[in-house]
N, C-alpha and C positions, 0 to 999 in steps of 0.2 A: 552855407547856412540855409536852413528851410523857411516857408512862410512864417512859421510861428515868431522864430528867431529873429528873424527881419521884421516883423512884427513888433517887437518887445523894444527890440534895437531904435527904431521910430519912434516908437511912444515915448519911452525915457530913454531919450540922447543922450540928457545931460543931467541922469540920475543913477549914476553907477550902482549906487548902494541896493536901487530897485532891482533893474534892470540883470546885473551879473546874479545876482540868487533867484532872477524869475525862469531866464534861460537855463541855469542849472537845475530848478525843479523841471522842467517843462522836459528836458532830455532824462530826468530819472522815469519821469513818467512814461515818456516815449517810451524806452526802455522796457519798460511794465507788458507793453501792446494791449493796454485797454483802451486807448482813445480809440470810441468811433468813430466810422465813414465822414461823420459831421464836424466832427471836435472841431479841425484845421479852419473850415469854412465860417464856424460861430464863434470862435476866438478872432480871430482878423476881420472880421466883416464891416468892426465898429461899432455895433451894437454894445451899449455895453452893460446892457442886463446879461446877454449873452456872454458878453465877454466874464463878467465876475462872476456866472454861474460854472461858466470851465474853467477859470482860475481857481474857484473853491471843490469843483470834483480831481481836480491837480493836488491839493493838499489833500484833500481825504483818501484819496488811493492814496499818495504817497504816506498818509499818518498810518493806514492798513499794514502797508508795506512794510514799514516798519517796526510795526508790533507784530510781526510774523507772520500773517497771511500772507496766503496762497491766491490771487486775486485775479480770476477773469473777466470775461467780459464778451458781451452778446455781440453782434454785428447791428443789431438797433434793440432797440429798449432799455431796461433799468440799467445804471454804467457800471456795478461790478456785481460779480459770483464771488463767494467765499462758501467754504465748509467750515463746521466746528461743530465737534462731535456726531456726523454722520448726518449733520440736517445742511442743506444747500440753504443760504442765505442770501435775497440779492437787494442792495441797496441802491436808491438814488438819492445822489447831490443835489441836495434844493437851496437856494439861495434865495433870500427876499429881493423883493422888488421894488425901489421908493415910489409904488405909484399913487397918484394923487397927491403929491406933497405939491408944492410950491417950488421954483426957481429959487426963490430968494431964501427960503426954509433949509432947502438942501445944500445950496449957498453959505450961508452963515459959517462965519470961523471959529476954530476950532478955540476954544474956552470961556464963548462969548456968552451972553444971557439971551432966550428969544422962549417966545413961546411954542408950543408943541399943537399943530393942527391936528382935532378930533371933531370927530362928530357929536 
């Protein structure tokens, strides 16, 4: 197994349900050969803005993929090339960031009542 997998394997030990369909995208994707030079280093690193940003460019290649694109991918910059009808399209995965919330905001259980921090 690779870092990524060793990776996934760590994180959820003891959540099969996660864990066996994270490594089975993560190897379609490999597959693909769009992850960049970086992919491996910002998915493992901990980080985990980083981390959910390459988790979510892992499903959008693979949603690409599977609506029948053709899907490359640069050595650095935007994460995929696609053509459709003769125009080069290239897209990047962006992911939100929860910055500025609260510990206790981002915290909160899932169906609970809390109020919503704005300015």
């Amino acid at each position: 197994m690779g870092k990524i997998e060793n990776y996934i394997n760590e994180r959820w030990n003891d959540i099969e349900d996660v864990r066996t369909p994270m490594i089975s995208a993560w190897q379609k994707f490999q597959a693909l050969g769009i992850a960049d030079r970086e992919f491996e280093i910002e998915f493992t690193k901990g980080d985990e803005a980083q981390f959910y940003q390459r988790l979510w460019e892992i499903n959008s290649g693979l949603h690409l993929s599977n609506l029948g694109y053709s899907i490359s991918s640069a050595v650095i910059g935007l994460d995929f090339q696609l053509s459709i009808d003769d125009k080069t399209i290239w897209i990047e995965a962006v992911c939100p960031t929860p910055v500025g919330f609260t510990k206790e905001y981002l915290s909160t259980p899932s169906g609970t009542i809390c109020s919503f921090p704005y300015e």
